[in-house]
PDB file of the backbone (N, CA, C, O) and the ligand in Angstrom, with CONECT records:
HET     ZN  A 101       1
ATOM      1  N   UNK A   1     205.251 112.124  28.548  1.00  0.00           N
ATOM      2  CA  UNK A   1     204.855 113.459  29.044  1.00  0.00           C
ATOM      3  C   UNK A   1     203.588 113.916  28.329  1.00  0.00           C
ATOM      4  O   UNK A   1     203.375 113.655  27.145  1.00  0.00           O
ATOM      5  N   UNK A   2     202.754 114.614  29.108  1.00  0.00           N
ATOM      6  CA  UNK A   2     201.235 115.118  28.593  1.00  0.00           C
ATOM      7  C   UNK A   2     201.967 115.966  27.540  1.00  0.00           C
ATOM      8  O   UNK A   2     203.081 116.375  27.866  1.00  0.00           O
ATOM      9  N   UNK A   3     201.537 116.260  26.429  1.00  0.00           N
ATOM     10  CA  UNK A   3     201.535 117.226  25.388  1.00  0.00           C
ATOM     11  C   UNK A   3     200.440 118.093  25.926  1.00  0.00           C
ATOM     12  O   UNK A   3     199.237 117.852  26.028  1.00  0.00           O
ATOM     13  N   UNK A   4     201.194 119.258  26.277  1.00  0.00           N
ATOM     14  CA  UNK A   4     200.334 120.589  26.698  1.00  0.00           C
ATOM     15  C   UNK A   4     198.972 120.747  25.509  1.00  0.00           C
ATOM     16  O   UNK A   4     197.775 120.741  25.798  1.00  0.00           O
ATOM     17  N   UNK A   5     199.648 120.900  23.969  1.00  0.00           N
ATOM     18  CA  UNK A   5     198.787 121.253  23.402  1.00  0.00           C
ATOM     19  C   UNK A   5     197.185 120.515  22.884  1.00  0.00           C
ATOM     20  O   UNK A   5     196.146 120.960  22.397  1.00  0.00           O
ATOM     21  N   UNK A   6     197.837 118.769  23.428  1.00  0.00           N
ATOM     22  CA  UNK A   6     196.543 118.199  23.092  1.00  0.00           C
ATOM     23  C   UNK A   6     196.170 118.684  24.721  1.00  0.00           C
ATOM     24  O   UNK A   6     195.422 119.571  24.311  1.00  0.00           O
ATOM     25  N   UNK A   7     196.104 118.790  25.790  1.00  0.00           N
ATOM     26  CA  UNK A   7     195.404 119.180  26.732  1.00  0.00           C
ATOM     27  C   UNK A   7     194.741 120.380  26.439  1.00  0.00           C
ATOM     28  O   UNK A   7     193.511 120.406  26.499  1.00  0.00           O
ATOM     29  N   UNK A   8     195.404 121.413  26.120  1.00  0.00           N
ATOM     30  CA  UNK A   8     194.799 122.760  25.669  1.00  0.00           C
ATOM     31  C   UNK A   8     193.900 122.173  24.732  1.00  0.00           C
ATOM     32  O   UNK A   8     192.725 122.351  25.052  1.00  0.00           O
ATOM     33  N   UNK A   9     194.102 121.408  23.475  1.00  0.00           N
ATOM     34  CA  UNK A   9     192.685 121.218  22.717  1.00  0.00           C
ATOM     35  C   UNK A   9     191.619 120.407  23.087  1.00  0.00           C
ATOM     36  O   UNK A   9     190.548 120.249  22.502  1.00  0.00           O
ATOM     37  N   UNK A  10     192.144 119.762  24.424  1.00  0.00           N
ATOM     38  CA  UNK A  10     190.772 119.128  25.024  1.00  0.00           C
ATOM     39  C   UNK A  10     189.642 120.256  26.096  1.00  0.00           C
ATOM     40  O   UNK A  10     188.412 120.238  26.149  1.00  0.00           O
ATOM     41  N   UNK A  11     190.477 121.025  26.738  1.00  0.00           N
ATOM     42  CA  UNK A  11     189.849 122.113  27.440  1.00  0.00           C
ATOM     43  C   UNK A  11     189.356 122.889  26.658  1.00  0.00           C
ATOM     44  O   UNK A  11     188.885 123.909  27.161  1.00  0.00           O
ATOM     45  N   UNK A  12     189.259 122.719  25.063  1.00  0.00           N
ATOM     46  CA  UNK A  12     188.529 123.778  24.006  1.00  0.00           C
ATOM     47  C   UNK A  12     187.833 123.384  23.805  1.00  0.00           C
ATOM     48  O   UNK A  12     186.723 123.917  23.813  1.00  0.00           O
ATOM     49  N   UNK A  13     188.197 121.541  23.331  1.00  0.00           N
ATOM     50  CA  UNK A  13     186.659 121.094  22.858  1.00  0.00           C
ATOM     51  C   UNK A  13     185.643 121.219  24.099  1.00  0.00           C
ATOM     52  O   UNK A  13     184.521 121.563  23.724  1.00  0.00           O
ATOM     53  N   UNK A  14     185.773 121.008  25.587  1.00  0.00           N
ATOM     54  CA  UNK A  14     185.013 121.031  26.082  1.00  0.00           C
ATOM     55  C   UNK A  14     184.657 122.108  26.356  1.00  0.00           C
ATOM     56  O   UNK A  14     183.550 122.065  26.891  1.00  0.00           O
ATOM     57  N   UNK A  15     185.129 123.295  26.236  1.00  0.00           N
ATOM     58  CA  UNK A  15     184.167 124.853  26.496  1.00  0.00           C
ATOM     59  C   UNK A  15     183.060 125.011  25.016  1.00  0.00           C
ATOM     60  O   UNK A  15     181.987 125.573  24.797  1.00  0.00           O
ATOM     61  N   UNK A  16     183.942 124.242  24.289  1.00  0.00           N
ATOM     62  CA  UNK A  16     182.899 124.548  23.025  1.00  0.00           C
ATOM     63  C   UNK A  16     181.690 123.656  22.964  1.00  0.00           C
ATOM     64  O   UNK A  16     180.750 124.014  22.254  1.00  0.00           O
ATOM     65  N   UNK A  17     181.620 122.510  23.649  1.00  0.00           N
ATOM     66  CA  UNK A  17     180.770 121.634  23.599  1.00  0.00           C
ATOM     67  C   UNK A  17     179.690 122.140  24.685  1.00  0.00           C
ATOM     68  O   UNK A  17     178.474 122.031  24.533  1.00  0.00           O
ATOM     69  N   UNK A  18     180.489 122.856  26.086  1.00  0.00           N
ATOM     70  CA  UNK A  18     179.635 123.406  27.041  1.00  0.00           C
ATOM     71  C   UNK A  18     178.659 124.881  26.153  1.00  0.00           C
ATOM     72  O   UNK A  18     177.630 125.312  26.674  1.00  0.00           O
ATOM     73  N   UNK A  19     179.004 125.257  25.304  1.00  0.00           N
ATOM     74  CA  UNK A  19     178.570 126.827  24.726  1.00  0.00           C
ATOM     75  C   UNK A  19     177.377 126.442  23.888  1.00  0.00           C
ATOM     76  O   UNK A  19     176.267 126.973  23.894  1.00  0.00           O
ATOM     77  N   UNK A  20     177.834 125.348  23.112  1.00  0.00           N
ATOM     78  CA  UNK A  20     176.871 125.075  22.372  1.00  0.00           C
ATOM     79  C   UNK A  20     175.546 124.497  22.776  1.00  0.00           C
ATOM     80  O   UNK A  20     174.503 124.568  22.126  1.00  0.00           O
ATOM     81  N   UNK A  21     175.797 123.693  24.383  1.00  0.00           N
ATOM     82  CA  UNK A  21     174.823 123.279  24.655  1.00  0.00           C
ATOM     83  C   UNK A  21     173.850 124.236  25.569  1.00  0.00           C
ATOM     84  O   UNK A  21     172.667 124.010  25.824  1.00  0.00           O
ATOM     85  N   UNK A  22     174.543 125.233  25.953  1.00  0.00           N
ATOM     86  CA  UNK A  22     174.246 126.571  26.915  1.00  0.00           C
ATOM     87  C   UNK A  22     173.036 127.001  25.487  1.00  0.00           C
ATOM     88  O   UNK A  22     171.837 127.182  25.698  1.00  0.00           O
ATOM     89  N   UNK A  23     173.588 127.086  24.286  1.00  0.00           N
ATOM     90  CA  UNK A  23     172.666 128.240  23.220  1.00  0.00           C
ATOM     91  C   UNK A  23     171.432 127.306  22.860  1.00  0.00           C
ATOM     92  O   UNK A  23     170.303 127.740  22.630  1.00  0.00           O
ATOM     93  N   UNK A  24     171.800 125.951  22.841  1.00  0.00           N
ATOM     94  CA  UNK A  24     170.608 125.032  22.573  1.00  0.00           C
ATOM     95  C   UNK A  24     169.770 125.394  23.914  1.00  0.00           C
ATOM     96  O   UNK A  24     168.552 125.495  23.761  1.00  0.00           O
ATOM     97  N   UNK A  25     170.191 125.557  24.942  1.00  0.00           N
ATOM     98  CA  UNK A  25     169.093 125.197  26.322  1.00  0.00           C
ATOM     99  C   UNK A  25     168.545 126.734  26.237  1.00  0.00           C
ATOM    100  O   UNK A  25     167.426 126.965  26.696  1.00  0.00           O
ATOM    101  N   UNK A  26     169.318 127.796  25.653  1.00  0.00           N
ATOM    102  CA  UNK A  26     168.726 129.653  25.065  1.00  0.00           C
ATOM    103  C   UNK A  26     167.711 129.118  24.413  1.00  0.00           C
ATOM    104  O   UNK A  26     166.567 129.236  24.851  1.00  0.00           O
ATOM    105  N   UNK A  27     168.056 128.279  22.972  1.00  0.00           N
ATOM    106  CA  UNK A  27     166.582 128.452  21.880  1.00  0.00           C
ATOM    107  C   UNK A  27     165.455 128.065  22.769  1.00  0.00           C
ATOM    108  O   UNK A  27     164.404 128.666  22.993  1.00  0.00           O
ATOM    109  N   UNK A  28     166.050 126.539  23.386  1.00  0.00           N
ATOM    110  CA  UNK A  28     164.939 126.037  23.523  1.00  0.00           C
ATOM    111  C   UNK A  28     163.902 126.303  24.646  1.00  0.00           C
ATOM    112  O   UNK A  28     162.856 125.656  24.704  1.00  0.00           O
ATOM    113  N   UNK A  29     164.275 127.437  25.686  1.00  0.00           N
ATOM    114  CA  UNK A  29     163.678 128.549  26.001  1.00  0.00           C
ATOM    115  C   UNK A  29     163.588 129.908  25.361  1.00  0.00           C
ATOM    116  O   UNK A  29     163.332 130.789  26.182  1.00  0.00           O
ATOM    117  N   UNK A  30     163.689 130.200  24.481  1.00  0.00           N
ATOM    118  CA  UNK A  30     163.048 130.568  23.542  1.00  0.00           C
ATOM    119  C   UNK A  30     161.773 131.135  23.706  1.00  0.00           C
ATOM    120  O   UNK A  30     160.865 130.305  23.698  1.00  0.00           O
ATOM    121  N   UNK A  31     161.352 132.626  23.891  1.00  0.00           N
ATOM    122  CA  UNK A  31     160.024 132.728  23.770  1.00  0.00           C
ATOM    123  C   UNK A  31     158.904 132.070  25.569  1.00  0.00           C
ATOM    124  O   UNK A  31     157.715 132.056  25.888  1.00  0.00           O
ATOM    125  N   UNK A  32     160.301 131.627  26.261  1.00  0.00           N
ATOM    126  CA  UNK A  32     159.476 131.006  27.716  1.00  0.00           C
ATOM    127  C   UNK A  32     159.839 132.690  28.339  1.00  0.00           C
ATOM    128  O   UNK A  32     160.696 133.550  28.135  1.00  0.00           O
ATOM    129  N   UNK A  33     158.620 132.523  29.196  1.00  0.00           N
ATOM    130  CA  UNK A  33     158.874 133.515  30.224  1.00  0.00           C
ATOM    131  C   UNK A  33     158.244 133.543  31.715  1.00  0.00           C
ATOM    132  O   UNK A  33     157.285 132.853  32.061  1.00  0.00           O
ATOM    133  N   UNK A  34     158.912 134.416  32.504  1.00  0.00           N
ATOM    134  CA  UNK A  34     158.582 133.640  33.943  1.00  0.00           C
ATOM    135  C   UNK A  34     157.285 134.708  34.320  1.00  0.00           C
ATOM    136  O   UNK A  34     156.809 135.635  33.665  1.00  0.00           O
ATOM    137  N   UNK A  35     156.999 134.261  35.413  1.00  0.00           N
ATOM    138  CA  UNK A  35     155.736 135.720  35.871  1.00  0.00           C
ATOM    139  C   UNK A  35     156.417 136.942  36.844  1.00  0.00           C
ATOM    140  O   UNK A  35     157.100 136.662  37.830  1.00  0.00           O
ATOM    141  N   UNK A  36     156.168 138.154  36.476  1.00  0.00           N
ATOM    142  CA  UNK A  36     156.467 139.327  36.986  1.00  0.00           C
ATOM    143  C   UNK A  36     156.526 139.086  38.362  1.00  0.00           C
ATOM    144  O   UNK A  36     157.444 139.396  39.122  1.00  0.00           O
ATOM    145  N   UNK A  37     155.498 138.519  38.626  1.00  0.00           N
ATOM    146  CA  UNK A  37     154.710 138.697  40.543  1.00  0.00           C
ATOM    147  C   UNK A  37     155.348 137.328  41.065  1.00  0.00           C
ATOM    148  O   UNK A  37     156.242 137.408  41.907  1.00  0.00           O
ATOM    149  N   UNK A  38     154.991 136.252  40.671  1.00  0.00           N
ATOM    150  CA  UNK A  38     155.773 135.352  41.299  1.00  0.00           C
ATOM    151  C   UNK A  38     157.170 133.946  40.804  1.00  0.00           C
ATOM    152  O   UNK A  38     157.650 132.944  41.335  1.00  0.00           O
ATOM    153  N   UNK A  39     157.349 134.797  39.350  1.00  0.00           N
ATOM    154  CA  UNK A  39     158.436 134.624  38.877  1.00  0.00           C
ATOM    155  C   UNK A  39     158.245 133.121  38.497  1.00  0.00           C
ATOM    156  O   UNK A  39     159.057 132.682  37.682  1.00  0.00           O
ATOM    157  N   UNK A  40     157.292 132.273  38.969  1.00  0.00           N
ATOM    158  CA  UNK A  40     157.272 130.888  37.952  1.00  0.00           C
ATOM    159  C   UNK A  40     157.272 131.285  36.329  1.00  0.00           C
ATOM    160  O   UNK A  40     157.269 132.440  35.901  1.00  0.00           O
ATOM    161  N   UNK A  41     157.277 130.080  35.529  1.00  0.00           N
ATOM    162  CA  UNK A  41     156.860 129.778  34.374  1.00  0.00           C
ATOM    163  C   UNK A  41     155.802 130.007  34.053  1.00  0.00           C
ATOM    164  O   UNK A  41     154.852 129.283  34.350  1.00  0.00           O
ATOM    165  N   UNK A  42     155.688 131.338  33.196  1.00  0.00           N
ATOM    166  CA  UNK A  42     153.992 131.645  32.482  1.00  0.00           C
ATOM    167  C   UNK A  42     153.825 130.248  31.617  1.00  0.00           C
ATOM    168  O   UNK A  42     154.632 129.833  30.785  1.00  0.00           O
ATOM    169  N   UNK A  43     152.721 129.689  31.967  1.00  0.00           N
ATOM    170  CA  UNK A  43     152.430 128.471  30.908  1.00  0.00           C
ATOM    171  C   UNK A  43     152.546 128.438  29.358  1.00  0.00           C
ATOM    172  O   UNK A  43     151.645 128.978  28.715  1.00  0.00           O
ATOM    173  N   UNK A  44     153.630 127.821  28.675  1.00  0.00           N
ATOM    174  CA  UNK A  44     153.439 127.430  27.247  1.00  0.00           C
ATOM    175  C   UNK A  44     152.048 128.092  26.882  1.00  0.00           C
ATOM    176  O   UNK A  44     152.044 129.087  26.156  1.00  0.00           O
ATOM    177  N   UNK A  45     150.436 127.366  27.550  1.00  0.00           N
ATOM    178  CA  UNK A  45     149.398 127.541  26.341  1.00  0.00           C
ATOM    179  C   UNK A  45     148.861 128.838  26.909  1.00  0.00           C
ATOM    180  O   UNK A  45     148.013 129.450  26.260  1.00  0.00           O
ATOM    181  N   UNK A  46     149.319 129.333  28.146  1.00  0.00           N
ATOM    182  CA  UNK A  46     149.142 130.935  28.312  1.00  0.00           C
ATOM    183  C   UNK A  46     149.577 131.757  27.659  1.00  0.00           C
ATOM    184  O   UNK A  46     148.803 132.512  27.071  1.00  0.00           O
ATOM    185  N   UNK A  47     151.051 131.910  27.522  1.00  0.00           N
ATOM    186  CA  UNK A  47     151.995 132.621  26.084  1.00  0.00           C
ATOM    187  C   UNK A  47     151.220 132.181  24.958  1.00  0.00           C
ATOM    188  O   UNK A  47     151.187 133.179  24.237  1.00  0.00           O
ATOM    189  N   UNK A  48     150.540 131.212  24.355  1.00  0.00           N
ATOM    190  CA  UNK A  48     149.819 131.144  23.057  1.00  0.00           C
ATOM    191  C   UNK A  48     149.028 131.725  22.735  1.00  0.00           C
ATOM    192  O   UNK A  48     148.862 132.240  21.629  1.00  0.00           O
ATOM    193  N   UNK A  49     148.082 131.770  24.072  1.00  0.00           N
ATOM    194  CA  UNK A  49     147.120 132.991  23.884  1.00  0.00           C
ATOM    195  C   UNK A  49     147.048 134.056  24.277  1.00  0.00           C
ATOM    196  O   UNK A  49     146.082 134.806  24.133  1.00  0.00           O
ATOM    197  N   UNK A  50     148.198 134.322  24.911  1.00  0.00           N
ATOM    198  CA  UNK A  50     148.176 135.857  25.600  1.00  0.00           C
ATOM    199  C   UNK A  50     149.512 136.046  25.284  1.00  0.00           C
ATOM    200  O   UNK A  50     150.166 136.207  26.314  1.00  0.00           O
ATOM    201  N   UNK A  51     150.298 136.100  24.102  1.00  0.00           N
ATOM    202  CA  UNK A  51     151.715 136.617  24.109  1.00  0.00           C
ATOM    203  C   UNK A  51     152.258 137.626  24.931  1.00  0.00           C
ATOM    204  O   UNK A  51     153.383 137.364  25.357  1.00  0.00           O
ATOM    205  N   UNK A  52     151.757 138.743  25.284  1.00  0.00           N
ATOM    206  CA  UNK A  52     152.065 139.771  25.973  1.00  0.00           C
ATOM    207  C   UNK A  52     151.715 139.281  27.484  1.00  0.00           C
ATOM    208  O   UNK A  52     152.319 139.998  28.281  1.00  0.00           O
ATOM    209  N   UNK A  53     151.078 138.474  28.009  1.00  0.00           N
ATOM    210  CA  UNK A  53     151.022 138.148  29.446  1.00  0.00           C
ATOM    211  C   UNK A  53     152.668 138.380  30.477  1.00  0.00           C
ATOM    212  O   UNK A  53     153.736 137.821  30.725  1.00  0.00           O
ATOM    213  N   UNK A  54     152.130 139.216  30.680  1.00  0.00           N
ATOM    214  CA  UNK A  54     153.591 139.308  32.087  1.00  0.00           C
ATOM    215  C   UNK A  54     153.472 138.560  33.561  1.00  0.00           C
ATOM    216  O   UNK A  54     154.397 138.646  34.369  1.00  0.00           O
ATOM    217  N   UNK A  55     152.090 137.717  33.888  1.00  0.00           N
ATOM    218  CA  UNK A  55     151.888 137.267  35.396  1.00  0.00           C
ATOM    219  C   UNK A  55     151.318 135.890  34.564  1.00  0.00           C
ATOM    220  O   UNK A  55     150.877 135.837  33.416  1.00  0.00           O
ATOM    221  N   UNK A  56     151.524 134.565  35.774  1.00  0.00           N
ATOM    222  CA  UNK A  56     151.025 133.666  35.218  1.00  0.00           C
ATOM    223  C   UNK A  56     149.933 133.759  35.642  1.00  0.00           C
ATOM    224  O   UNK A  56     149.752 134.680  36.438  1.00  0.00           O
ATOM    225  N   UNK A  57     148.679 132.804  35.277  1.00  0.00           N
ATOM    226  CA  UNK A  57     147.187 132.413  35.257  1.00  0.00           C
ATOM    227  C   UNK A  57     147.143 133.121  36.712  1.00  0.00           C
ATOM    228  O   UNK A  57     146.754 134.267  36.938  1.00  0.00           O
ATOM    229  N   UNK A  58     147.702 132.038  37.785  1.00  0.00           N
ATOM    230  CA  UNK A  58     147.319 132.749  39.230  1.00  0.00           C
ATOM    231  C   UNK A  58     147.162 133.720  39.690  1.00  0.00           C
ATOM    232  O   UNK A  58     146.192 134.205  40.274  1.00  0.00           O
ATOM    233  N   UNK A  59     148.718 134.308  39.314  1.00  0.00           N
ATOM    234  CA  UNK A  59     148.634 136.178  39.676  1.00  0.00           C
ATOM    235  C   UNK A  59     147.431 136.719  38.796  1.00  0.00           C
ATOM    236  O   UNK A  59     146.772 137.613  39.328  1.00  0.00           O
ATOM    237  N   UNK A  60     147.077 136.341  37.627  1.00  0.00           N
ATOM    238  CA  UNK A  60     146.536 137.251  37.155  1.00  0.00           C
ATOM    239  C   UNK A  60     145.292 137.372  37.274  1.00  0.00           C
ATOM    240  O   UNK A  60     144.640 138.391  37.045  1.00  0.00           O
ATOM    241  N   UNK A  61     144.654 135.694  37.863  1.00  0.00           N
ATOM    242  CA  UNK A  61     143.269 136.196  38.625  1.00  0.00           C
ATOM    243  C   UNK A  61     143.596 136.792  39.648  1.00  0.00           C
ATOM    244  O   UNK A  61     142.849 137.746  39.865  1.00  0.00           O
ATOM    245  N   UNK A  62     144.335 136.667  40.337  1.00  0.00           N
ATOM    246  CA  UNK A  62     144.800 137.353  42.013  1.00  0.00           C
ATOM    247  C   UNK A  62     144.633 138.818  41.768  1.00  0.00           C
ATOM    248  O   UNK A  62     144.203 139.714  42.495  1.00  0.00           O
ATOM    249  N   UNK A  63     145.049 138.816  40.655  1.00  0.00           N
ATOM    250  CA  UNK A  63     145.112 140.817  40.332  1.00  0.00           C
ATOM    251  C   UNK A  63     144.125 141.289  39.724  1.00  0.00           C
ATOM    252  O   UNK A  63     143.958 142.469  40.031  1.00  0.00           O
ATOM    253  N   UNK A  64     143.063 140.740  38.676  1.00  0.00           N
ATOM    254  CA  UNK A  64     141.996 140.792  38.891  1.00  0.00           C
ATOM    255  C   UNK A  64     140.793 140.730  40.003  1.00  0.00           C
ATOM    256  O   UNK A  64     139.856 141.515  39.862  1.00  0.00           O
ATOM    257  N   UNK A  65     140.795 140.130  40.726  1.00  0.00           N
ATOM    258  CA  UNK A  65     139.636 140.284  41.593  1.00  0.00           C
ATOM    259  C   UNK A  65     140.463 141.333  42.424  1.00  0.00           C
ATOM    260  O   UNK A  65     140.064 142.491  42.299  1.00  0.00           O
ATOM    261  N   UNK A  66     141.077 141.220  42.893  1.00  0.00           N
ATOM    262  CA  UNK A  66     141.950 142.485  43.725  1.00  0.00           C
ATOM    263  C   UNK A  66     141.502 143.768  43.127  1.00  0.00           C
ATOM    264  O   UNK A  66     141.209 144.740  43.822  1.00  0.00           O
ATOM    265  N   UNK A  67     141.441 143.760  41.543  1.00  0.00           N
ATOM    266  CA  UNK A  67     140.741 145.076  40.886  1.00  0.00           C
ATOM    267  C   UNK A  67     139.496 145.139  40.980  1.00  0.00           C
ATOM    268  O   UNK A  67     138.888 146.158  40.654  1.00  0.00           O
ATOM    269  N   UNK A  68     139.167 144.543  41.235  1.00  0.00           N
ATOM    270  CA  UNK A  68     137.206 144.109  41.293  1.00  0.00           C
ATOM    271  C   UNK A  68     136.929 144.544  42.387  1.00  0.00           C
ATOM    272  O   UNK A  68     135.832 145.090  42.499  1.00  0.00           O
ATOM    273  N   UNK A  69     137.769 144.461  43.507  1.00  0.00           N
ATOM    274  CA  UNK A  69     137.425 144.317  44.547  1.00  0.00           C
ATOM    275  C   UNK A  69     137.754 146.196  45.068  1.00  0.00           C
ATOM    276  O   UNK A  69     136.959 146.938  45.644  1.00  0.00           O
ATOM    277  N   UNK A  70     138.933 146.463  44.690  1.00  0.00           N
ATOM    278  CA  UNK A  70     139.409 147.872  44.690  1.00  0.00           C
ATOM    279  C   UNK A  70     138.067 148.517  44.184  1.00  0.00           C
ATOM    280  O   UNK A  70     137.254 149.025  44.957  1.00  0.00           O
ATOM    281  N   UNK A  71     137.938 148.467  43.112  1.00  0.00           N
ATOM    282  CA  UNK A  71     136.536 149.060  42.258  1.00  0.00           C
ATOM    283  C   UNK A  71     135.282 149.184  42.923  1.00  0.00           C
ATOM    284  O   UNK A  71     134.576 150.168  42.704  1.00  0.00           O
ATOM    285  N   UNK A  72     134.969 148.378  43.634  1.00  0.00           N
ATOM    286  CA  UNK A  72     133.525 148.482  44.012  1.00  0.00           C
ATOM    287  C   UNK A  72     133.358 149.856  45.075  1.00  0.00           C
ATOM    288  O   UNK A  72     132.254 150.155  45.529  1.00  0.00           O
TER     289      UNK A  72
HETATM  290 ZN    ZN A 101     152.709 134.216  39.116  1.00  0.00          ZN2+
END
């Protein structure tokens, strides 16, 4: 007969093995962030130099000349 309790400690190890790998895949996004406007991945070397960037490269010429263009 299954011993309930080694089943119960296998359904633990595996939520614990699933949690831990959930917080590793957190760090290792970490500091990633997506774009406001079209919700991709702001680029790694965009966040390097623009920490505060909320739109990636595209949108953000898109929204620039759009201001350029408003402006004139
Ligand atoms: Zn975008």
């Amino acid at each position: 007969m299954m011993d309930l309790l080694d089943h119960a400690q296998l359904v633990e190890e595996e939520d614990r093995r699933r949690a831990i790998v959930a917080r590793q895949e957190m760090l290792r996004g970490c500091g990633r962030k997506n774009c406001m406007a079209c919700g991709d991945p702001i680029g790694t070397d965009r966040l390097a130099a623009m920490p505060n960037a909320v739109r990636c490269l595209r949108c953000q010429e898109g929204r620039e000349r759009w201001n350029r263009r408003k402006g004139q």
